[in-house]
mmCIF file of the N, C-alpha and C atoms, coordinates in Angstrom:
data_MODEL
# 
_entry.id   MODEL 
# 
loop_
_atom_site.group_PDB 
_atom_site.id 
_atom_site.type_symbol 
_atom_site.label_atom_id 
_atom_site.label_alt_id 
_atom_site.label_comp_id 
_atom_site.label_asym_id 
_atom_site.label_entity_id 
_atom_site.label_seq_id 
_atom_site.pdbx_PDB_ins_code 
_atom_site.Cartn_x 
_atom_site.Cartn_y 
_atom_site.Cartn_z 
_atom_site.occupancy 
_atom_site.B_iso_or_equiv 
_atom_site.pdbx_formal_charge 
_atom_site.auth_seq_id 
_atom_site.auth_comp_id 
_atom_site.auth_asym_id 
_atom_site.auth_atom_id 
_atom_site.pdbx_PDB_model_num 
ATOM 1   N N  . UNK A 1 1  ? -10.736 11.465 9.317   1.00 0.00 ? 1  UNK A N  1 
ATOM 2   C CA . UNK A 1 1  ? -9.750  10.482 9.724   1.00 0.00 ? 1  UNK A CA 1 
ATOM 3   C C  . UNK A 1 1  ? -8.853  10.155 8.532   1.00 0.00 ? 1  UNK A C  1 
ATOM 4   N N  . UNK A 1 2  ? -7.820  10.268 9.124   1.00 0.00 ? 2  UNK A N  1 
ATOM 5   C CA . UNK A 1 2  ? -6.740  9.688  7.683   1.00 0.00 ? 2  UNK A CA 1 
ATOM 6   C C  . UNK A 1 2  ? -6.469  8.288  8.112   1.00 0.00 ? 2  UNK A C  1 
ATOM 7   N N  . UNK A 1 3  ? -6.819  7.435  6.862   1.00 0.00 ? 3  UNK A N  1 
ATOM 8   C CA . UNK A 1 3  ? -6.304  5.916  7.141   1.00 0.00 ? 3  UNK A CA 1 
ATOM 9   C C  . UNK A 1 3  ? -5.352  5.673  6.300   1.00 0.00 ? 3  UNK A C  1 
ATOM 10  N N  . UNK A 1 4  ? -4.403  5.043  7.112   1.00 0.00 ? 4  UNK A N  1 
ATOM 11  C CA . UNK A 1 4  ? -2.853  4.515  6.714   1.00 0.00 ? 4  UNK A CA 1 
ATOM 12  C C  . UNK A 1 4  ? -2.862  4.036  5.340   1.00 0.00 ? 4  UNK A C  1 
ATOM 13  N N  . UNK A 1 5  ? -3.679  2.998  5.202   1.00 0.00 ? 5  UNK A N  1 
ATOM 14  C CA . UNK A 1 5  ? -3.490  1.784  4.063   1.00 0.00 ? 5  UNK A CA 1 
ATOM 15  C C  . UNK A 1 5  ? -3.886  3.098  2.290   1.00 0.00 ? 5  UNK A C  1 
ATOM 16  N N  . UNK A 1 6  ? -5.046  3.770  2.703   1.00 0.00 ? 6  UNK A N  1 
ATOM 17  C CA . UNK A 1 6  ? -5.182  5.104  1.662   1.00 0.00 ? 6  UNK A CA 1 
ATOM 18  C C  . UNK A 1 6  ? -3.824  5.824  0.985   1.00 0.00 ? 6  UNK A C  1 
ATOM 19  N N  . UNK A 1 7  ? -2.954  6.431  2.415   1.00 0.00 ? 7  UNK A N  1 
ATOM 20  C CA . UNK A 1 7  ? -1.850  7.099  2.154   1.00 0.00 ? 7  UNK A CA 1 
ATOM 21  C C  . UNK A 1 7  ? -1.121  6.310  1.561   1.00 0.00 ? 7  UNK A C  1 
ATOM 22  N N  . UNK A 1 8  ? -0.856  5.032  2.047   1.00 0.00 ? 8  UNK A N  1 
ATOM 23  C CA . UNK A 1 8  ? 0.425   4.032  1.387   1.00 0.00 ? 8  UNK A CA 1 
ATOM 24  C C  . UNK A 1 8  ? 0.073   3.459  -0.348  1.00 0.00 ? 8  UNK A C  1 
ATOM 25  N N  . UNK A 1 9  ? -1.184  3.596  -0.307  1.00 0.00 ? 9  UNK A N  1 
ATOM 26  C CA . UNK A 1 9  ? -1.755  3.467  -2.037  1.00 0.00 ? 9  UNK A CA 1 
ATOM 27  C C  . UNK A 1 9  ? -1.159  4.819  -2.501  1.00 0.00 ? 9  UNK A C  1 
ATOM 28  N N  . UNK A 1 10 ? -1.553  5.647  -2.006  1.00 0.00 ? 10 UNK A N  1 
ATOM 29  C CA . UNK A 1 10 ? -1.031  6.935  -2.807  1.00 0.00 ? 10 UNK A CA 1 
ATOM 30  C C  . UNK A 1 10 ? 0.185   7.450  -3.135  1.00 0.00 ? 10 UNK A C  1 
ATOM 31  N N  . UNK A 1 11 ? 1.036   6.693  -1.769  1.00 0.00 ? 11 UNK A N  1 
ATOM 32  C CA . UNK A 1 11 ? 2.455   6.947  -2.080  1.00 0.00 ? 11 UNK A CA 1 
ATOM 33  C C  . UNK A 1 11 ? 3.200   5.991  -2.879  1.00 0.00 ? 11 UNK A C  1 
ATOM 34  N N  . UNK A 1 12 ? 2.525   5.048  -3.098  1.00 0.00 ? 12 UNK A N  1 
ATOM 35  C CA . UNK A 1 12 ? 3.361   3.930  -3.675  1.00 0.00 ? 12 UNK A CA 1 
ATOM 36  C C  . UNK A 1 12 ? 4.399   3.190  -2.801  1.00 0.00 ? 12 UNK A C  1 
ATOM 37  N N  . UNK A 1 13 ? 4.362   3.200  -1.406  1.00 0.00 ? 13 UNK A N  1 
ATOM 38  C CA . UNK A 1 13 ? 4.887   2.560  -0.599  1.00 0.00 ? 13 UNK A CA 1 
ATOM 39  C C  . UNK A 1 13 ? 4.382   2.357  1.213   1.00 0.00 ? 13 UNK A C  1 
ATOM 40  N N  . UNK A 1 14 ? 5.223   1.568  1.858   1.00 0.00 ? 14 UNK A N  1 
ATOM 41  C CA . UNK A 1 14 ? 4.868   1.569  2.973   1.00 0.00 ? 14 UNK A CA 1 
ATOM 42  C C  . UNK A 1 14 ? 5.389   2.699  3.689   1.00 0.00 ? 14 UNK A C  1 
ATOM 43  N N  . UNK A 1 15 ? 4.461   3.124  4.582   1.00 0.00 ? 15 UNK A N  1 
ATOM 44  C CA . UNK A 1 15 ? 4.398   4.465  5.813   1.00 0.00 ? 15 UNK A CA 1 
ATOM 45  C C  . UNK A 1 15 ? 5.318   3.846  6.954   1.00 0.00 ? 15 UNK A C  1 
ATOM 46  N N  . UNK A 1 16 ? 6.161   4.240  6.674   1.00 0.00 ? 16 UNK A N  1 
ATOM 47  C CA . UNK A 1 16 ? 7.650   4.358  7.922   1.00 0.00 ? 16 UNK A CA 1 
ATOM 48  C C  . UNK A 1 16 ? 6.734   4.386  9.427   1.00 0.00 ? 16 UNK A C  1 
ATOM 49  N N  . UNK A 1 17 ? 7.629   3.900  10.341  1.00 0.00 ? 17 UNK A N  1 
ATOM 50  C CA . UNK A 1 17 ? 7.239   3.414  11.524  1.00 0.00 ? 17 UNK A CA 1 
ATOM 51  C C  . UNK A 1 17 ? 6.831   5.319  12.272  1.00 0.00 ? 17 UNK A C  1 
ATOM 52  N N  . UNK A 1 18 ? 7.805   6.316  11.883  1.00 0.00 ? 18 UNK A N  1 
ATOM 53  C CA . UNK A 1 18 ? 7.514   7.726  12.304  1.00 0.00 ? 18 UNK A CA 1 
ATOM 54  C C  . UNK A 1 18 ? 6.551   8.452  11.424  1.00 0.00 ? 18 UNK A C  1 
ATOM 55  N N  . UNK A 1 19 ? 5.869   8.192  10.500  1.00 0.00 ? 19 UNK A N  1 
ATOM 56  C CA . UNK A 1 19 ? 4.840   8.501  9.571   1.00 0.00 ? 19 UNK A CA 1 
ATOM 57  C C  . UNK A 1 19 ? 3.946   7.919  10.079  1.00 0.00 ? 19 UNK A C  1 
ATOM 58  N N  . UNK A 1 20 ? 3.904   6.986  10.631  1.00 0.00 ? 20 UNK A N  1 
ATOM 59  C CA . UNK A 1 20 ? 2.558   5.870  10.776  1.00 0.00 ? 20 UNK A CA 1 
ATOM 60  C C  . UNK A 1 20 ? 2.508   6.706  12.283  1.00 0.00 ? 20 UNK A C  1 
ATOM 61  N N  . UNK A 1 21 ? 3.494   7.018  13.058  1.00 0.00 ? 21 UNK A N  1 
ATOM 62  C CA . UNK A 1 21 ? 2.898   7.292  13.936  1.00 0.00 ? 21 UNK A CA 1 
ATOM 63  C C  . UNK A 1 21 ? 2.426   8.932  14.080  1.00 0.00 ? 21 UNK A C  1 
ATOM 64  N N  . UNK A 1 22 ? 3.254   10.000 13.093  1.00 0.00 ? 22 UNK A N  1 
ATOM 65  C CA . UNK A 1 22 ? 2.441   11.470 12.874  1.00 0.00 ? 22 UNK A CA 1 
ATOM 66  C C  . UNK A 1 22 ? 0.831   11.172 12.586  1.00 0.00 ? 22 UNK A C  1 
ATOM 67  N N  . UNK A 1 23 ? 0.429   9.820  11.479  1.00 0.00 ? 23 UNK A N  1 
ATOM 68  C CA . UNK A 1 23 ? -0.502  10.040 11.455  1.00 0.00 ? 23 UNK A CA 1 
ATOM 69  C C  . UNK A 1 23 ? -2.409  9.580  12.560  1.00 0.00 ? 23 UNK A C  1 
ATOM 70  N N  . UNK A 1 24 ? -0.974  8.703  13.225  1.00 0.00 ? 24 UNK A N  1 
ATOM 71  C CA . UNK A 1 24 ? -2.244  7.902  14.330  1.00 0.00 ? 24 UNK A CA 1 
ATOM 72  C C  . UNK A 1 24 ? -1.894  9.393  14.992  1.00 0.00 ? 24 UNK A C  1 
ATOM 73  N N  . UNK A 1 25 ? -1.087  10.322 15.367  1.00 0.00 ? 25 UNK A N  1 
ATOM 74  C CA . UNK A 1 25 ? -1.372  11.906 15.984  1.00 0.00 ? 25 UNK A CA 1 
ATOM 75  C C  . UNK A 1 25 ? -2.175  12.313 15.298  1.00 0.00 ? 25 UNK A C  1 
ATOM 76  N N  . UNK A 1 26 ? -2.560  12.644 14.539  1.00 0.00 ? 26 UNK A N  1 
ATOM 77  C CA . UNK A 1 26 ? -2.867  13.474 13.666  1.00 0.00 ? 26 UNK A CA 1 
ATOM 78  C C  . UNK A 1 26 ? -4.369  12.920 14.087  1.00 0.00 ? 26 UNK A C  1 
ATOM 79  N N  . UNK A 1 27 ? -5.009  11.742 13.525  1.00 0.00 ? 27 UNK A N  1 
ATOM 80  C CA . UNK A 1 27 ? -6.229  11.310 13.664  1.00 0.00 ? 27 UNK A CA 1 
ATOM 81  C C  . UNK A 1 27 ? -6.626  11.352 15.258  1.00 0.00 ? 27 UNK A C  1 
ATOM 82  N N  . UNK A 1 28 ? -6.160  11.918 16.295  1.00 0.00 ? 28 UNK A N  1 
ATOM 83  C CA . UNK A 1 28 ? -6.118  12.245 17.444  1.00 0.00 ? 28 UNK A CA 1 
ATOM 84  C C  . UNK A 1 28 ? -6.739  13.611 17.685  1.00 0.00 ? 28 UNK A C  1 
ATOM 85  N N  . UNK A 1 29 ? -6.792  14.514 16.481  1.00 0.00 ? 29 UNK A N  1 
ATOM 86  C CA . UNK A 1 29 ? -7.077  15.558 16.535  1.00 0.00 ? 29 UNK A CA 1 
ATOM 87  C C  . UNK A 1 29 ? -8.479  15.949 16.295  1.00 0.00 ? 29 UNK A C  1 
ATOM 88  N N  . UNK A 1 30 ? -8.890  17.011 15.670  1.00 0.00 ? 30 UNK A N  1 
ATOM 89  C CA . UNK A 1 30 ? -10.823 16.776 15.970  1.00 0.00 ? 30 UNK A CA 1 
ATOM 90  C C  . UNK A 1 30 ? -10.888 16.393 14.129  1.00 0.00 ? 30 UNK A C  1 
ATOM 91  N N  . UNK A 1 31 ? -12.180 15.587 14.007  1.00 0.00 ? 31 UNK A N  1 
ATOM 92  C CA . UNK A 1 31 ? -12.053 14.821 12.681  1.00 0.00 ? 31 UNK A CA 1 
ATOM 93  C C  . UNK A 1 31 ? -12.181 15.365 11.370  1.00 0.00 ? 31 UNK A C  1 
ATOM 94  N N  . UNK A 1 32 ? -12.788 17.135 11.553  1.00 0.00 ? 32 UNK A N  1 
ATOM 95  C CA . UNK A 1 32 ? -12.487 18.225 10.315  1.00 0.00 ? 32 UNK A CA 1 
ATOM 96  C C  . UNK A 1 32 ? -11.193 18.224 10.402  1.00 0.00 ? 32 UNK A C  1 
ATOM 97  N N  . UNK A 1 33 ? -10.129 18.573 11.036  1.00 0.00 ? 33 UNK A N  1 
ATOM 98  C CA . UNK A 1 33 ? -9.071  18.471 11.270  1.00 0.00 ? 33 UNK A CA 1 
ATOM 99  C C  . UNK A 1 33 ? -8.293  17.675 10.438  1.00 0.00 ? 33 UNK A C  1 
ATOM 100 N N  . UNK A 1 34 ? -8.432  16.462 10.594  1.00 0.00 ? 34 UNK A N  1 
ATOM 101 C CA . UNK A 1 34 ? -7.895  15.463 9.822   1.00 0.00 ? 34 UNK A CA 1 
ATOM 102 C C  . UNK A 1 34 ? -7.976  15.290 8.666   1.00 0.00 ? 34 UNK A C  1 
ATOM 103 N N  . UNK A 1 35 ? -9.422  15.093 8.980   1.00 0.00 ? 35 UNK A N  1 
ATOM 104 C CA . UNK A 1 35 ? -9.983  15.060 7.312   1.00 0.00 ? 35 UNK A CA 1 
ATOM 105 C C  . UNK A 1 35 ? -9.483  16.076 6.205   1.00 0.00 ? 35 UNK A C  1 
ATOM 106 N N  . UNK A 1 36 ? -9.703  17.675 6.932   1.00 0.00 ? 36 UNK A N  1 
ATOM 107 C CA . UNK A 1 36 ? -8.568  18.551 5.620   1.00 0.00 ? 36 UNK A CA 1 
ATOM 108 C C  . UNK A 1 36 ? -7.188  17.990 5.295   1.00 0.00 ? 36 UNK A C  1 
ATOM 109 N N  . UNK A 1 37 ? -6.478  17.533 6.238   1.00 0.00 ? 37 UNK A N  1 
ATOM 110 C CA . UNK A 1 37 ? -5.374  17.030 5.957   1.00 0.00 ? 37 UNK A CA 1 
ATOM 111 C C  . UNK A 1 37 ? -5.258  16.213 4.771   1.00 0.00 ? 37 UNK A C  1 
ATOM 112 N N  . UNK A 1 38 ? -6.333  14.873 5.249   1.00 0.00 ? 38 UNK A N  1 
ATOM 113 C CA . UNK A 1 38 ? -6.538  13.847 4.071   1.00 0.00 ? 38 UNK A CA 1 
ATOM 114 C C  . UNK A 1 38 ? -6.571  14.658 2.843   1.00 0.00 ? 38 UNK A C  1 
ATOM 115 N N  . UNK A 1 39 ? -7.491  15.379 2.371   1.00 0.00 ? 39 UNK A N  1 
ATOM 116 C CA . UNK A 1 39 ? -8.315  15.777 1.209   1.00 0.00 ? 39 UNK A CA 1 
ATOM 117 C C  . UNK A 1 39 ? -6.832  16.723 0.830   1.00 0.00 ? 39 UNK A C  1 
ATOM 118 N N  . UNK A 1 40 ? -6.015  16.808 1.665   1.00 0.00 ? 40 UNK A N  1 
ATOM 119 C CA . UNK A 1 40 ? -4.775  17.756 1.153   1.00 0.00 ? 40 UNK A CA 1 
ATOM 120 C C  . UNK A 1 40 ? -3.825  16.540 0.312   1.00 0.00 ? 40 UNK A C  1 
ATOM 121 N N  . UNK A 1 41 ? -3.696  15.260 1.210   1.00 0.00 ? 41 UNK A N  1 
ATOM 122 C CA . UNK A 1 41 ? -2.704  14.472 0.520   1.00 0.00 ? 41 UNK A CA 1 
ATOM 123 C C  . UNK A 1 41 ? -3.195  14.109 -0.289  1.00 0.00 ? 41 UNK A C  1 
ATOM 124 N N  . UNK A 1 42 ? -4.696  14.198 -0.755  1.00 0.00 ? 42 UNK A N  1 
ATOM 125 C CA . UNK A 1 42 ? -5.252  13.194 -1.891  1.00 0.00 ? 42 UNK A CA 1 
ATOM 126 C C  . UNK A 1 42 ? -5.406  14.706 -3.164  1.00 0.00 ? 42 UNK A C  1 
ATOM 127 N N  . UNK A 1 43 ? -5.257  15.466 -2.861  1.00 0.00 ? 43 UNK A N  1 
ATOM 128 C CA . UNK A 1 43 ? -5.031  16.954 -4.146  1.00 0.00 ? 43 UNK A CA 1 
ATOM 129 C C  . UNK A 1 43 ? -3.926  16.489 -4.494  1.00 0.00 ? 43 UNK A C  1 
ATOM 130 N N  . UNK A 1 44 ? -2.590  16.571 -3.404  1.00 0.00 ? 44 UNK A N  1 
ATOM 131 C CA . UNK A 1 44 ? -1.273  16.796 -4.041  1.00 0.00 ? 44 UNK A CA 1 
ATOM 132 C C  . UNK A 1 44 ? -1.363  15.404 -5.044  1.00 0.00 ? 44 UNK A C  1 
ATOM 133 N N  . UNK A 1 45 ? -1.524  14.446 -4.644  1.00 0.00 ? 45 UNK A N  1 
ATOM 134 C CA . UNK A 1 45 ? -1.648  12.951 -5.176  1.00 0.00 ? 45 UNK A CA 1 
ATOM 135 C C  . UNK A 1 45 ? -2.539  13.511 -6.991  1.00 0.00 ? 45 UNK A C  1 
ATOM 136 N N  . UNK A 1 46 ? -3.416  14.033 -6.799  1.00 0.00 ? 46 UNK A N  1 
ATOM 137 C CA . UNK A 1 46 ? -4.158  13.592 -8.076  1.00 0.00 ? 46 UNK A CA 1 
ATOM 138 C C  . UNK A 1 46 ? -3.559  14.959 -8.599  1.00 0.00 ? 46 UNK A C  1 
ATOM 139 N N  . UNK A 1 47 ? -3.023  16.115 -8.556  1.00 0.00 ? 47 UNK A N  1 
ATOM 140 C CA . UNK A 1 47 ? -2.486  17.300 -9.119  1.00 0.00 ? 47 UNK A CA 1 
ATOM 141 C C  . UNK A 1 47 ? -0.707  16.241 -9.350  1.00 0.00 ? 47 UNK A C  1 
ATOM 142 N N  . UNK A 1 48 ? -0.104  15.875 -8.703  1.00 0.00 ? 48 UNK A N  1 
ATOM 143 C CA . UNK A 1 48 ? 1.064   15.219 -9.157  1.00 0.00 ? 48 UNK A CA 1 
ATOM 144 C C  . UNK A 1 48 ? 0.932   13.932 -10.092 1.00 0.00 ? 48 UNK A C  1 
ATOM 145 N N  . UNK A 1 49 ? -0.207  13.382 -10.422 1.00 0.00 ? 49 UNK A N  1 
ATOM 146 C CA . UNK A 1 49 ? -0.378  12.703 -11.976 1.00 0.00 ? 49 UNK A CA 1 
ATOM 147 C C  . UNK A 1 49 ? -0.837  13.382 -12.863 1.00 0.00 ? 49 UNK A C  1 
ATOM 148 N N  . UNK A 1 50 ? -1.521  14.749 -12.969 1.00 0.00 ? 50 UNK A N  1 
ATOM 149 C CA . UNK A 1 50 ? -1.913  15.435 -13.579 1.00 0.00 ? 50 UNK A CA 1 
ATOM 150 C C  . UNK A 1 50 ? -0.751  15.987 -13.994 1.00 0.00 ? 50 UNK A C  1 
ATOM 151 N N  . UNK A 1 51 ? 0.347   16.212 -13.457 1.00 0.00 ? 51 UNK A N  1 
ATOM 152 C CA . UNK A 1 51 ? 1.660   17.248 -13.711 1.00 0.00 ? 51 UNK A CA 1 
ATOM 153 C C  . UNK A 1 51 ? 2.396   16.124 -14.235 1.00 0.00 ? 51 UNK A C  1 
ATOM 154 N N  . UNK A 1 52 ? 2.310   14.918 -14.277 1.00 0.00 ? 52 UNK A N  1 
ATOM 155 C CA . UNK A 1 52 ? 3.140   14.020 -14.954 1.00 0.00 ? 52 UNK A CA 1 
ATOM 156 C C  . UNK A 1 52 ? 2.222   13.611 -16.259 1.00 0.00 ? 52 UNK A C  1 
ATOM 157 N N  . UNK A 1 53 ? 1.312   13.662 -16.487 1.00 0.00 ? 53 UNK A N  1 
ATOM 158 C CA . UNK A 1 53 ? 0.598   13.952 -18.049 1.00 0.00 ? 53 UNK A CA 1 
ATOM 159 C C  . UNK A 1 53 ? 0.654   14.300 -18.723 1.00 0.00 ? 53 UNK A C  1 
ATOM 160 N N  . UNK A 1 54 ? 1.082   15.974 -18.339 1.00 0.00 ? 54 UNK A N  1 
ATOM 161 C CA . UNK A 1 54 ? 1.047   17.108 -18.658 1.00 0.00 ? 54 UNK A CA 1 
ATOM 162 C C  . UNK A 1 54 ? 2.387   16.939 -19.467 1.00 0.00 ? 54 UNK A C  1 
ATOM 163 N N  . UNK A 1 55 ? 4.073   16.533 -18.488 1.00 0.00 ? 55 UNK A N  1 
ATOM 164 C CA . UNK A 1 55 ? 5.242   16.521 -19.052 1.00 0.00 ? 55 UNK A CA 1 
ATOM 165 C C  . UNK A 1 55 ? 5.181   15.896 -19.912 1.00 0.00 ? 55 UNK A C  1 
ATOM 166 N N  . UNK A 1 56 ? 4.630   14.499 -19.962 1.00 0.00 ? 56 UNK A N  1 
ATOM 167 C CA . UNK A 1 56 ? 4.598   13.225 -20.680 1.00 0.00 ? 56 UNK A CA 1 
ATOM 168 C C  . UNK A 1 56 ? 4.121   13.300 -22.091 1.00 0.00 ? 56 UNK A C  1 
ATOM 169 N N  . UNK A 1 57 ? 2.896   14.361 -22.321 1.00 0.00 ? 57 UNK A N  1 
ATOM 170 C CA . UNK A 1 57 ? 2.638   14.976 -23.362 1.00 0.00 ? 57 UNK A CA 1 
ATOM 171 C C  . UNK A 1 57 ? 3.609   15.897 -24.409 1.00 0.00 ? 57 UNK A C  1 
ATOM 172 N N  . UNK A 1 58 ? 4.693   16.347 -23.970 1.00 0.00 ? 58 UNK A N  1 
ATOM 173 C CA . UNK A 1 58 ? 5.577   17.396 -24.130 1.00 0.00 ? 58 UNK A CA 1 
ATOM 174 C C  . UNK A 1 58 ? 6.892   16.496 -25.132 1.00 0.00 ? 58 UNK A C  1 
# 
């Protein structure tokens, strides 16, 4: 299950009224399903502070 309030920590903002609703679709789907999804936005999330470390070091 992807929960809203997770994504909006990660993005640093609030989930638009058409985001909020891809993802109540999305959690509609079977819950491996979702869940890869999640574990996808939470890579890009921790690989995109890792890539800003990385510059920041430079």
């Amino acid at each position: 299950m992807i929960v809203k309030d997770n994504v909006e920590h990660l993005i640093g903002r609030e989930l638009t009224e058409k985001e909020t609703r891809t993802i109540d679709w999305l959690n509609t789907w079977e819950a491996s399903t979702s869940s890869t999804i999640a574990h996808l936005i939470n890579a890009a999330y921790i690989n995109g502070r890792l890539m800003q470390k990385e510059r920041n070091k430079e």
